[in-house]
N, C-alpha and C positions, 0 to 999 in steps of 0.2 A: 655705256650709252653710245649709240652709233653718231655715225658725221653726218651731217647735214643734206650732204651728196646721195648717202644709203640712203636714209629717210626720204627722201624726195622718191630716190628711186624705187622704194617698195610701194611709196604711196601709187606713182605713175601706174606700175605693173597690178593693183589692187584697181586701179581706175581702168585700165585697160580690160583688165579681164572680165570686171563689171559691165562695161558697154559689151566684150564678146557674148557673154552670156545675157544680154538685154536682145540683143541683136537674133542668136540662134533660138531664142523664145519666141520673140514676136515673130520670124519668119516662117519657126515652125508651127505657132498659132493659125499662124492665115495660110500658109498650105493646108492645116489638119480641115479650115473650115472650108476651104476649095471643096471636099468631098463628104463633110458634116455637117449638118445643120447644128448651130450654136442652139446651145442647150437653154442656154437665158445671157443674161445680159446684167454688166453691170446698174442700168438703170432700174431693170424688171427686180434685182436686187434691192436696190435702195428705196425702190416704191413699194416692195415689200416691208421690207421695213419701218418704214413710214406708217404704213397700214398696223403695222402692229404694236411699233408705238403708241397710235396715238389712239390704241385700245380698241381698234379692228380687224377682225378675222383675213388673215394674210388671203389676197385674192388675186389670183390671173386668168384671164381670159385669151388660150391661144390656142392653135389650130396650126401646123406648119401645110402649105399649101405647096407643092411644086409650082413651077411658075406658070406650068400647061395647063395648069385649075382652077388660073387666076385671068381674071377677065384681060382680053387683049384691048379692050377701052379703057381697061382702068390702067396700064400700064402706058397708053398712051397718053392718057391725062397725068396721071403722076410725072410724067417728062414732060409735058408742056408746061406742068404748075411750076414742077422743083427745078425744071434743069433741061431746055426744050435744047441743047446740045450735047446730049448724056452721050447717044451714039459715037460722035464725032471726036472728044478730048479726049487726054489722057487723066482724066481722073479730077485739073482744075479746066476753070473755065476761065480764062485771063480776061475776057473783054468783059466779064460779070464783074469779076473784082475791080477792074479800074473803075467799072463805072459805080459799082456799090462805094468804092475810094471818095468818087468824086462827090456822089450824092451824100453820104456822110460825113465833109468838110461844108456841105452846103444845110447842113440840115441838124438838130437837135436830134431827130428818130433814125437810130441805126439801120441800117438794108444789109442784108448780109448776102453770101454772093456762095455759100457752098453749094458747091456738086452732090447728085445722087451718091456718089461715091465716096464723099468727103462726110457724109450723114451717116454712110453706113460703115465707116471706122469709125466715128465717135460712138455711135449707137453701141456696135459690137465691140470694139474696143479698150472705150476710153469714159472716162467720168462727165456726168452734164453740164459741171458749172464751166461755164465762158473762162477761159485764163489764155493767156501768152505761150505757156508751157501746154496747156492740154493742144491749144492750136498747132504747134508745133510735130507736139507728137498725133494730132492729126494726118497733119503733111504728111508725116513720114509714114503712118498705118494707108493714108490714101494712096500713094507709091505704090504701097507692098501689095494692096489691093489687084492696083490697076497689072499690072507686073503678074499675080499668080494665079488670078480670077477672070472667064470673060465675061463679060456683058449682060449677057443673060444670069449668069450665077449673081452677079453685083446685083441686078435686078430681083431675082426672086429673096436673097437673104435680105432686103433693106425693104422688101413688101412683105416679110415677115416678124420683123423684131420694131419698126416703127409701131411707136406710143399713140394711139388713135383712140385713147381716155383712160381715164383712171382703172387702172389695171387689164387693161385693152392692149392687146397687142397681135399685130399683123392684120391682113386685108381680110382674111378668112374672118377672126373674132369680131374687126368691126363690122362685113357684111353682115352678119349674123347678128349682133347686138343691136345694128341699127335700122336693120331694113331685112331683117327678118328670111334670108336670102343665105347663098352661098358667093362666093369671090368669082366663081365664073357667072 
């Protein structure tokens, strides 16, 4: 049986290399999608599955649009509605969150204060249920975002994998589902 000292220390060096290989994953994730359009999404997963579950024919609804084929109104409204300082942060929006802080010490109904960009690492990323830990590894996917992605890429992937109804996804499948139309 080893000493206390070793064990600690294999454990450290197992924990270490853990984070290294967390770390060159997700980095190499969000560069591969700098240049890829994400194929699906953990959500677009789980609502599949859902659907199949609960004894209905697995369905999605998507169309990947460039961002040049997508209306430049609806890009302007999407940043007025989600996030009318998209252009300007690095990925948070601090004067949202104090005051989303403030208003939810004052209030029963939550405000939440996420960035465009903080929508589209959970989205592409990361799992939907609300947690401490998902939030966290938001932060950190929102970074890596901001960091290896510009502006317009953040834009066009988070106007394409956004859930816009039951098996609905991006600006192209809801124009079309719901207004009989294209996204430009």
């Amino acid at each position: 049986m080893g000493k206390p000292n070793q064990t600690a220390s294999k454990i450290m060096r197992i924990v270490w290399w853990g984070i290294l290989v967390f770390i060159l994953w997700s980095v190499s994730g969000v560069v591969t999608y700098r240049f890829i359009n994400p194929p699906f999404t953990y959500l677009m997963f789980k609502r599949t599955y859902q659907q199949v579950a609960g004894g209905k024919p697995a369905h999605i609804e998507r169309q990947w649009k460039p961002l040049e084929e997508i209306s430049p109104y609806l890009v302007r409204a999407v940043i007025a509605a989600e996030d009318n300082n998209f252009p300007h942060h690095f990925g948070f929006d601090l004067e949202a969150m104090k005051n989303a802080l403030e208003h939810n010490q004052k209030s029963s109904r939550l405000h939440g204060a996420s960035t465009i960009t903080q929508q589209t690492a959970k989205n592409v990323f990361l799992w939907p249920r609300r947690s401490y830990v998902r939030k966290a590894f938001e932060f950190y996917f929102t970074f890596l975002i901001e960091v290896f992605w510009s502006k317009k890429r953040i834009m066009e992937v988070y106007l394409n994998v956004i859930e816009t109804g039951p098996g609905i996804y991006g600006a192209e499948a809801a124009a079309r589902k719901y207004f009989h139309k294209t996204a430009y």
